[in-house]
TITI-487529 format. One record per atom (N, C-alpha, C, O): residue in one letter; x, y, z. Coordinates in pm, whole numbers, padded with zeros to 5 digits, always signed. Example, Ala and Ser with C-alpha at 12.3 -4.5 7.8 and 13.67 -1.06 7.14 Angstrom:
REM TITI-487529
A+01319-00569+00780;A+01230-00450+00780;A+01320-00330+00780;A+01424-00332+00846;S+01285-00225+00708;S+01367-00106+00714;S+01290+00003+00787;S+01341+00114+00804;
//
This chain:
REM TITI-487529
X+13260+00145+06768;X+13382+00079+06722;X+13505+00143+06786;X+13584+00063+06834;X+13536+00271+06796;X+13636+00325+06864;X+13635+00315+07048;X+13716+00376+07118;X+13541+00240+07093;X+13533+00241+07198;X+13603+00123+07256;X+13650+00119+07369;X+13605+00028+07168;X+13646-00096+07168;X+13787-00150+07198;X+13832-00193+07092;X+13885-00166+07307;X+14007-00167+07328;X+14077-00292+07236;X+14175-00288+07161;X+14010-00375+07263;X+14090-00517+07171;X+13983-00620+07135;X+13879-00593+07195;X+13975-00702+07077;X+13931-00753+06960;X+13944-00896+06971;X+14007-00939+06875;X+13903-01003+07065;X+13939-01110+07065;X+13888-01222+07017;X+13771-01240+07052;X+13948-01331+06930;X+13892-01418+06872;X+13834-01532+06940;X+13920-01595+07001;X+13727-01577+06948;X+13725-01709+07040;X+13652-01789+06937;X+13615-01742+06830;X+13627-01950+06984;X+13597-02011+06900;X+13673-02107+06761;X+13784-02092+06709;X+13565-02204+06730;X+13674-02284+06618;X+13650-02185+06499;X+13714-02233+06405;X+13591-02075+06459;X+13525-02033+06347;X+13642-01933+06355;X+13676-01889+06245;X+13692-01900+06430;X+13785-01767+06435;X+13887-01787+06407;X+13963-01703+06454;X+13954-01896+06323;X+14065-01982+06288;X+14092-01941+06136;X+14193-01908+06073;X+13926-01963+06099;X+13887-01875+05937;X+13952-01780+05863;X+13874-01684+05856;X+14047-01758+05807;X+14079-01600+05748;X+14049-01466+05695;X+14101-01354+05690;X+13880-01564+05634;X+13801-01504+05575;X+13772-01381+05693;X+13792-01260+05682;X+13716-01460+05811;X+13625-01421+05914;X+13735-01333+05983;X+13671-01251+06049;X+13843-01314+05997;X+13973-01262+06071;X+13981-01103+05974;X+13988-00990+06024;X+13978-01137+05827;X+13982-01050+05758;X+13814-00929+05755;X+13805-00808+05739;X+13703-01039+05779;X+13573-00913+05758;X+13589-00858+05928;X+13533-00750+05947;X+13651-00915+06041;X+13635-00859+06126;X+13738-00678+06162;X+13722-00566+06212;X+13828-00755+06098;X+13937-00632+06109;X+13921-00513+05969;X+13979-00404+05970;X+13841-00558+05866;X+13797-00451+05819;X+13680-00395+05858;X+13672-00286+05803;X+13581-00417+05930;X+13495-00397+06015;X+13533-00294+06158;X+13468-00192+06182;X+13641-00336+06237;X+13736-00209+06309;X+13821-00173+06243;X+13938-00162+06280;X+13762-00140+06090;X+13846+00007+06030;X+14011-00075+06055;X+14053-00025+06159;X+14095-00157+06014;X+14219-00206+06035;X+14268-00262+06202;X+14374-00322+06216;X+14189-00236+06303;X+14198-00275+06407;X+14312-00403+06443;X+14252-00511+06441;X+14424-00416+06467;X+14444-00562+06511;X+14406-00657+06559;X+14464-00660+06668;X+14370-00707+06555;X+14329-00871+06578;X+14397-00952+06703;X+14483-01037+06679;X+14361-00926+06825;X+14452-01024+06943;X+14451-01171+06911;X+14359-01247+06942;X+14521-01191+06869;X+14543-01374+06830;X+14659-01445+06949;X+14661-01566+06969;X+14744-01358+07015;X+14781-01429+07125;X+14700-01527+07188;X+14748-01631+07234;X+14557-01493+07193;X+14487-01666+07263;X+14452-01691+07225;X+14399-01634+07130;X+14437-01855+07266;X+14399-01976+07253;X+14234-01971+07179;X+14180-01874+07234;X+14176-02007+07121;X+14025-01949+07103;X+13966-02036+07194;X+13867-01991+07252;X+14012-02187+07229;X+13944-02239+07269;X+13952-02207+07447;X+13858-02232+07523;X+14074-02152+07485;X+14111-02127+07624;X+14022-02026+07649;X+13968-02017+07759;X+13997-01930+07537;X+13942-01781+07587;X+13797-01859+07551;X+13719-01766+07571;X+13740-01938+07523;X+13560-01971+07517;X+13536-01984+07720;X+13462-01920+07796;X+13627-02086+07744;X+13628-02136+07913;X+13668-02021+07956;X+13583-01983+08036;X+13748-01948+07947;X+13783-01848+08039;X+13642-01742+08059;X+13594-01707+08166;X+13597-01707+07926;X+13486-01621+07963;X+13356-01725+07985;X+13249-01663+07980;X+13342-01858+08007;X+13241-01872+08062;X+13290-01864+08215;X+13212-01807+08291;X+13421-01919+08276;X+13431-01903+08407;X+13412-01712+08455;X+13359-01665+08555;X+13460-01660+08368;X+13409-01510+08375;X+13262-01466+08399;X+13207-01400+08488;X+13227-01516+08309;X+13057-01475+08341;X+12953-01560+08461;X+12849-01528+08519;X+13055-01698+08463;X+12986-01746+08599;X+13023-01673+08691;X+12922-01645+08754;X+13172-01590+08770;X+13193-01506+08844;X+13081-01376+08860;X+13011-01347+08957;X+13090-01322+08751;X+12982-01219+08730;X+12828-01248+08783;X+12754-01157+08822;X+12793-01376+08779;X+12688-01431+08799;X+12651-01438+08958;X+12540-01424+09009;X+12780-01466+09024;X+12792-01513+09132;X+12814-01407+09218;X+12916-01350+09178;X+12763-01345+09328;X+12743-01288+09448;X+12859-01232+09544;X+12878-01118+09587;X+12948-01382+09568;X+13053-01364+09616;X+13165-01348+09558;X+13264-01339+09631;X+13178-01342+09439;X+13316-01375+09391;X+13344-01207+09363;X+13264-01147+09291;X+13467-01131+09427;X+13453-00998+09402;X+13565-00987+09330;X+13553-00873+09285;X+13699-01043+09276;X+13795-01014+09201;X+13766-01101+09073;X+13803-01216+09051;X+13671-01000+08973;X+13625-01030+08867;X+13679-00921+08758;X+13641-00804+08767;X+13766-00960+08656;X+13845-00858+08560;X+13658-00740+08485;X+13547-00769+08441;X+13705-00664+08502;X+13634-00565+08441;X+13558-00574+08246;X+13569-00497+08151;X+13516-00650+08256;X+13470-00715+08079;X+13311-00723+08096;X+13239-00748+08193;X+13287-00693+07962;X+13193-00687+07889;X+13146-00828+07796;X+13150-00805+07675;X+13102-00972+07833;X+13079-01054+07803;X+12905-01047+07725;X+12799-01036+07787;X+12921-01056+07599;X+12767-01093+07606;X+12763-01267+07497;X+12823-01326+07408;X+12627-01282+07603;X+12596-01405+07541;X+12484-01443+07445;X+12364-01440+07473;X+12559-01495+07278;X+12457-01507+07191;X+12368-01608+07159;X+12387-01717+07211;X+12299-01598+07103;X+12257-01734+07009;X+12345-01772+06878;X+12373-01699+06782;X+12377-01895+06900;X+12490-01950+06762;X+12422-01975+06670;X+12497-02009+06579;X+12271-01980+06624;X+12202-02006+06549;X+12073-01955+06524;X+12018-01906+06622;X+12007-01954+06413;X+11878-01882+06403;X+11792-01963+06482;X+11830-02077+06507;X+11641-01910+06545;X+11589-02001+06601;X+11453-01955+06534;X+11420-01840+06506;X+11369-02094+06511;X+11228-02008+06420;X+11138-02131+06452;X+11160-02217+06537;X+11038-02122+06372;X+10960-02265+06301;X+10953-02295+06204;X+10996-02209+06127;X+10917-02385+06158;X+10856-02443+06020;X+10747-02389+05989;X+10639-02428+06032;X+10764-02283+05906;X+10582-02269+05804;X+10541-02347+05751;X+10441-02403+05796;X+10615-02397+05602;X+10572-02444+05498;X+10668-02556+05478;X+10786-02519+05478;X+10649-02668+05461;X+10762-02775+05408;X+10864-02731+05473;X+10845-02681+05584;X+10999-02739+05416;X+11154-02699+05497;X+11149-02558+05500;X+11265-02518+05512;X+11052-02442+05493;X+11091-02340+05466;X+11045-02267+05639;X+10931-02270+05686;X+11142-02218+05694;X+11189-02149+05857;X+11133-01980+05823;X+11128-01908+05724;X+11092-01967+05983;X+11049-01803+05967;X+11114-01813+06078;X+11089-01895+06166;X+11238-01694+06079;X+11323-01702+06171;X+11256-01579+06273;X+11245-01461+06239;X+11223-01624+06380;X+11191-01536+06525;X+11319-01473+06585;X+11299-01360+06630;X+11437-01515+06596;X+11494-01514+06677;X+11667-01510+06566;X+11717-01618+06536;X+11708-01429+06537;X+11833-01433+06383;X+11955-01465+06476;X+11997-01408+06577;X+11989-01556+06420;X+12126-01569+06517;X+12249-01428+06547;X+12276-01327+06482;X+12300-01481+06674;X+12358-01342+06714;X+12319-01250+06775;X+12362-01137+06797;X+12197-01329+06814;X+12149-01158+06927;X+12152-01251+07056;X+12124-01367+07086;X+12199-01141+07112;X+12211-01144+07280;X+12084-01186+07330;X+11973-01153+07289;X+12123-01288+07453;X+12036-01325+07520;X+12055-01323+07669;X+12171-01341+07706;X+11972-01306+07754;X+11848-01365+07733;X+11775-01231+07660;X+11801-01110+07668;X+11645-01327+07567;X+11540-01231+07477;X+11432-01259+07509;X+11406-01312+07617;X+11341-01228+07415;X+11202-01309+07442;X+11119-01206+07335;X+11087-01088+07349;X+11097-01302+07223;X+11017-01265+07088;X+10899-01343+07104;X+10893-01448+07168;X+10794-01281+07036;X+10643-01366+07064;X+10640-01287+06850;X+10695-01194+06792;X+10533-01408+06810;X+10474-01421+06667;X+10366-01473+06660;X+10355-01542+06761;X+10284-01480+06602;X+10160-01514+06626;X+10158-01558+06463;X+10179-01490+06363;X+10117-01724+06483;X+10069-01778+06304;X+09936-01845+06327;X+09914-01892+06438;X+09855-01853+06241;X+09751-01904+06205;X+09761-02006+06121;X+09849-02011+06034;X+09670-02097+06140;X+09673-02260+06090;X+09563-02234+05954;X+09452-02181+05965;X+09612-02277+05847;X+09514-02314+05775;X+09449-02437+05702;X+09365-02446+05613;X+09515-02522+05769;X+09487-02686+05781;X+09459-02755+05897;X+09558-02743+05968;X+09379-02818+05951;X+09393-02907+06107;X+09458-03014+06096;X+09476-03085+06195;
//
């Protein structure tokens, strides 16, 4: 957490107060960069990480982009009930393996 220079919101969820408030008590009172756009800074760091991606492109700002999953990802066991493999929020790329057994054909 102290390593962390600034704190930027991206996204429609970051609009939230709730979410503005558990983040900045989370960096211990940290400020909150709200100067941008959330939706400008989503495109900006994907054109960021396509740079990063890319070979030639050598005037690329110095950042730490990681890319999550926005959602849990699992299967169906039982009726509506999900066994989540994969909890939303973890960085990807991953690769989880589970192994279930059938007890019906």
């Amino acid at each position: 957490k102290s390593k962390v220079d600034d704190v930027v919101l991206v996204g429609g969820c970051s609009r939230i107060p709730k979410v503005q408030q558990l983040l900045q008590d989370f960096f211990k009172g940290k400020e909150l960069c709200k100067s941008i756009n959330p939706d400008e800074a989503v495109a900006y760091g994907a054109a960021v990480q396509a740079a990063l991606l890319s070979e030639d492109v050598k005037n690329v700002p110095k950042l730490v982009l990681q890319d999550v999953t926005p959602l849990s990802l699992g299967r169906s066991v039982r009726g509506d009930i999900m066994d989540v493999v994969i909890p939303r929020n973890t960085c990807i790329p991953v690769k989880k393996t589970e192994q279930y057994f059938t007890t019906n054909d």
